[in-house]
N, C-alpha and C positions, 0 to 999 in steps of 0.2 A: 431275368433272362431265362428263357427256354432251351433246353439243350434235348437231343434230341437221342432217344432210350434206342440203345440196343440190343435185339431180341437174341435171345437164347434160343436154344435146341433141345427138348426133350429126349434124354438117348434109351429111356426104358419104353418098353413095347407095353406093361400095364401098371397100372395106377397102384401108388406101394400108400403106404401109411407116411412114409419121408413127404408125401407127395403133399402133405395138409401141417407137416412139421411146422411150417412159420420160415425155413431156411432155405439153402442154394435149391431143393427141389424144387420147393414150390415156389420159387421167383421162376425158373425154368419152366415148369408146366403152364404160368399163368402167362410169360412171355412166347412161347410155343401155341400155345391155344388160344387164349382168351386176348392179347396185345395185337395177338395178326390176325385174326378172325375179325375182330372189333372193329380193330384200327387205335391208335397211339394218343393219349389224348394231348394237347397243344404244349400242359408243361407237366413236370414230374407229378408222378402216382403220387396222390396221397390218400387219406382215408375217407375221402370224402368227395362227391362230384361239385364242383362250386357253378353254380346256372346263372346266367345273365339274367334280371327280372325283367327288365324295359322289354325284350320281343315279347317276352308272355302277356306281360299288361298293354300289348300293341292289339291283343286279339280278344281280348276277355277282360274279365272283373273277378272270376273266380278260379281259383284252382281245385282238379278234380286228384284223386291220388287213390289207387286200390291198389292192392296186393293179393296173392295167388299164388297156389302150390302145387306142381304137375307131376305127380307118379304113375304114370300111365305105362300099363304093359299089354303088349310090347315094345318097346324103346323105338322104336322105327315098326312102321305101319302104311299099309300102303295109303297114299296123299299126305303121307306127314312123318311128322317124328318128334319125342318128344321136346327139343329144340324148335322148330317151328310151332309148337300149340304155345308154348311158354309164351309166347312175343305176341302169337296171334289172340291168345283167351285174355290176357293182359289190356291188348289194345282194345279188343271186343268192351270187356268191360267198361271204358273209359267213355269208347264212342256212343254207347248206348244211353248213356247220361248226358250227351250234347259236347262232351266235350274232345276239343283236339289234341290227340294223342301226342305227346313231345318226346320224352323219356322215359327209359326203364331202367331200371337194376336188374342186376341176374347174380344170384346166389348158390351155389348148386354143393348138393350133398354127393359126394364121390364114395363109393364103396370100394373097397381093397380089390383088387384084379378085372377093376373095367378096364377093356383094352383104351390106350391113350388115341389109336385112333377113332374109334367110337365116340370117340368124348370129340376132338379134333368135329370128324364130320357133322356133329349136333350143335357145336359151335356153328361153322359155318351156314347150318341152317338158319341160326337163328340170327343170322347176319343178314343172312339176302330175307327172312322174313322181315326184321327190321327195317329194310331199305324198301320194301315193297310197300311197308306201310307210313313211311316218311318218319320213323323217327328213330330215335340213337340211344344206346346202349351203352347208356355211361358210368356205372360203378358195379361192383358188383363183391363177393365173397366166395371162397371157394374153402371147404372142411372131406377132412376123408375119414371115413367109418369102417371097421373091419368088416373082413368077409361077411356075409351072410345077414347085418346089420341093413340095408335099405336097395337092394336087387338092383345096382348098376348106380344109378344116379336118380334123385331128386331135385329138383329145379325149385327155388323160388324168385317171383319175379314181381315187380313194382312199378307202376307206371303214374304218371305225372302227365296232365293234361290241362288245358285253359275251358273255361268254356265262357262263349260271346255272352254279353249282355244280354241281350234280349231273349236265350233261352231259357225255359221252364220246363222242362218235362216233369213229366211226376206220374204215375200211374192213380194216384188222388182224384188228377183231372177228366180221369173217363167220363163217357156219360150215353145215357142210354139212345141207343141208335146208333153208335159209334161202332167204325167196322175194324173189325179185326185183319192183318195179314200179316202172311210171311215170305219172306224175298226165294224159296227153291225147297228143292228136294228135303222131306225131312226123316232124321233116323241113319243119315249114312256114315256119320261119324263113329255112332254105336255100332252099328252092324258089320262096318270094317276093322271096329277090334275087336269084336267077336270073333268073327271070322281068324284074322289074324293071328289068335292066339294058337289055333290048330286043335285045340282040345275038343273038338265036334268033330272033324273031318271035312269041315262047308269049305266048298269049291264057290269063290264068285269073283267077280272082277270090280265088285265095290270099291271106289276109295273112299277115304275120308272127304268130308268139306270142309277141314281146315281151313281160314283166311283169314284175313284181314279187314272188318266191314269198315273203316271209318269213310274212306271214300265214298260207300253206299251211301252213309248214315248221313253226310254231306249233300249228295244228292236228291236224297229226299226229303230234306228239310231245307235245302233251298224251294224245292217244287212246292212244297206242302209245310210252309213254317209253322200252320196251328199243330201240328202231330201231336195227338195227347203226350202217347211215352211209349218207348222203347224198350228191348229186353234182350237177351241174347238167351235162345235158349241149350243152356250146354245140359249140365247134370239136372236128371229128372224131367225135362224135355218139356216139349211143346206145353202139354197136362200143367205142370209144377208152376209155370210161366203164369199161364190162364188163371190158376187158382190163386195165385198169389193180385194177380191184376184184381179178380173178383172180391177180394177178401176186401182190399184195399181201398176201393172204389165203393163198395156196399153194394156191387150189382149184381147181374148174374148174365153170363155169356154163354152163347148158343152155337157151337161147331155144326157144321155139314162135313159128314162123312165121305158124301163125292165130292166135294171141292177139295180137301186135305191129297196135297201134292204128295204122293207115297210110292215110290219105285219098288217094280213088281218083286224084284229081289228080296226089300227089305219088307214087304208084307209076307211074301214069304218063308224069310227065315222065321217071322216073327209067331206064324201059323205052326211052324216046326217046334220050333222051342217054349211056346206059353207063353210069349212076350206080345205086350202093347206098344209097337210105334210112339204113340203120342208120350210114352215116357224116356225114348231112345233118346241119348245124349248126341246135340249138332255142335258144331266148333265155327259153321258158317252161315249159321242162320240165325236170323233176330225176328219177334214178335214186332210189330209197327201196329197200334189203335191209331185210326185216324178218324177223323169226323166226317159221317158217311158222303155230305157232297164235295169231299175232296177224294175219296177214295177213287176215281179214274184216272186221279194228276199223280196221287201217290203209285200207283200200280205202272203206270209209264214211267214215271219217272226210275223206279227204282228197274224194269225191263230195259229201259236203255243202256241198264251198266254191265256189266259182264258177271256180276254176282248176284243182279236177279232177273235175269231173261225168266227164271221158271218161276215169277214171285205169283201169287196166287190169295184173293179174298178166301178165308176158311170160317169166317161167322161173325156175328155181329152183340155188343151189349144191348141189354136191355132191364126193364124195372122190373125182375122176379127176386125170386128169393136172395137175399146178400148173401155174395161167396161163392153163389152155385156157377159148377161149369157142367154141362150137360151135351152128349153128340146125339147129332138128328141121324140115325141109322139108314144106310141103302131103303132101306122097307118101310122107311116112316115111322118107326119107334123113335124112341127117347133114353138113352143110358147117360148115369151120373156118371162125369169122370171127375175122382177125387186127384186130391193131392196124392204124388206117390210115396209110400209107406215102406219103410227099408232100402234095397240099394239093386234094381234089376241086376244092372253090370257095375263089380267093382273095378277099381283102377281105372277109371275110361279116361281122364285124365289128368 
């Protein structure tokens, strides 16, 4: 029998150490935040989420399952906040490997004098992120660390996905001829927590791209079911993607510098600061190889969605040196872009 939980009220304004005790606080905060944010689940809390298997093997034959850690500062950023990247980098992950995003976990590290609305509002984010990307947010842990131990909250999050029979992605599969794209804008994720942090003075009206791609990722593999593989590029960017493809593949991929979709802002800050775009961290952009006589059904297909109107071919593999990534310059040069080596922007997410 089900009986049906009633929530508590948190009556402190910020987050105490009582608050991770194991006692009446933390039944309080996790009922006040995380029970009505979420939503109740059918019978009492226990330690553990229990998942029906039959719809999942109604969709697939395999299960996909990553996990991810989000320290991003600043905690809220314009197009996001650290509650929305948690559920969005999460599902990203899952769908780039073909499969359908189902479940997450959410674990969050509390530090001593995060206001409780803070915490409140990054819930709620990651509620209606959850809802936007079709899937549910079923267990989760919650610890509190003294002041000055980890700058507001740490998030870790976990996601559980099916993926159909019939997919194979693999970046293995490349092959030479095969064209490279990406579904918009890249680098705005990086350049608005730059921005954001205030430590420059940059005045701009970037937001993040934050989202949610599995819907994308859907639609262009129903248009374009051969798609080598997919990638999302977050940390280390576009560059880190590419090199990792080439290494893997044994080929070597060739960028055009005027195709790479780059908004005037983020070239440049990036002119200002000594920074490379191609290594700017995105939160809503994915690499797609596809085989080059499909690339006009992959490029519609994925502009009819609302997350790649700006998608764009940026280069294509071929049989040169294994590993190489190389950009074809405005002026017809040729520069190596390696892997990137240390850390442009830390905390990006």
């Amino acid at each position: 029998m089900s009986h049906k939980r009633t929530l508590t009220t948190v009556n402190a304004a910020f987050i105490t150490q009582a608050h991770g005790g194991g006692g009446k606080a933390m039944k309080d905060l996790i009922d006040d935040v995380f029970i009505r944010a979420f939503g109740a689940p059918e019978d009492t809390l226990e330690d553990q989420a229990r998942l029906a298997l039959e719809p999942l093997c109604r969709t697939g034959d395999r299960l996909a399952m990553t996990s991810d850690g989000f320290v991003v500062k600043p905690l809220f950023f314009p197009g996001g906040d650290i509650g929305s990247l948690a559920v969005c980098g999460t599902v990203n992950d899952l769908a780039v490997g073909g499969a359908l995003p189902r479940y997450l976990s959410c674990s969050v590290i509390l530090e001593e004098g995060l206001p409780v609305e803070d915490l409140r509002r990054i819930a709620r984010s990651m509620k209606e992120a959850a809802d936007r990307a079709g899937v549910a947010i079923v267990t989760g842990d919650t610890k509190v660390v003294e002041r000055g131990a980890c700058d507001g909250i740490f998030i870790t999050t976990t996601g559980v996905g099916v993926i159909p029979a019939e997919r194979r992605l693999s970046i293995e599969q490349i092959q030479a001829t095969d064209v490279v794209i990406v579904n918009g804008w890249l680098g705005d994720h990086g350049a608005a927590i730059l921005a954001a942090r205030g430590d420059l003075s940059l005045e701009t009206a970037l937001e993040s791209d934050c989202a949610a791609l599995n819907g994308l990722v859907e639609a262009l593999l129903e248009a374009v079911p051969n798609t080598r593989c997919l990638r999302d590029a977050t940390r280390g960017g576009v560059a880190t993607v590419l090199n990792e493809m080439a290494e893997a593949s044994q080929l070597s991929i060739e960028l055009q510098d005027a195709s790479l979709p780059l908004r005037r802002e983020v070239r440049g800050m990036c002119e200002i600061l000594g920074l490379d775009p191609l290594y700017l961290a995105n939160e809503g952009k994915l690499v797609a190889v596809v085989p080059a006589d499909r690339a006009d059904a992959a490029l519609a297909a994925l502009k009819r969605h609302p997350l790649g109107r700006d998608a764009s071919v940026i280069g294509h593999a071929y049989s040169g040196k294994p590993g190489r990534v190389t950009l074809r310059t405005l002026f017809g040069g040729q520069r190596i872009v390696d892997m990137l080596v240390g850390e442009q922007l830390p905390r990006i997410c």
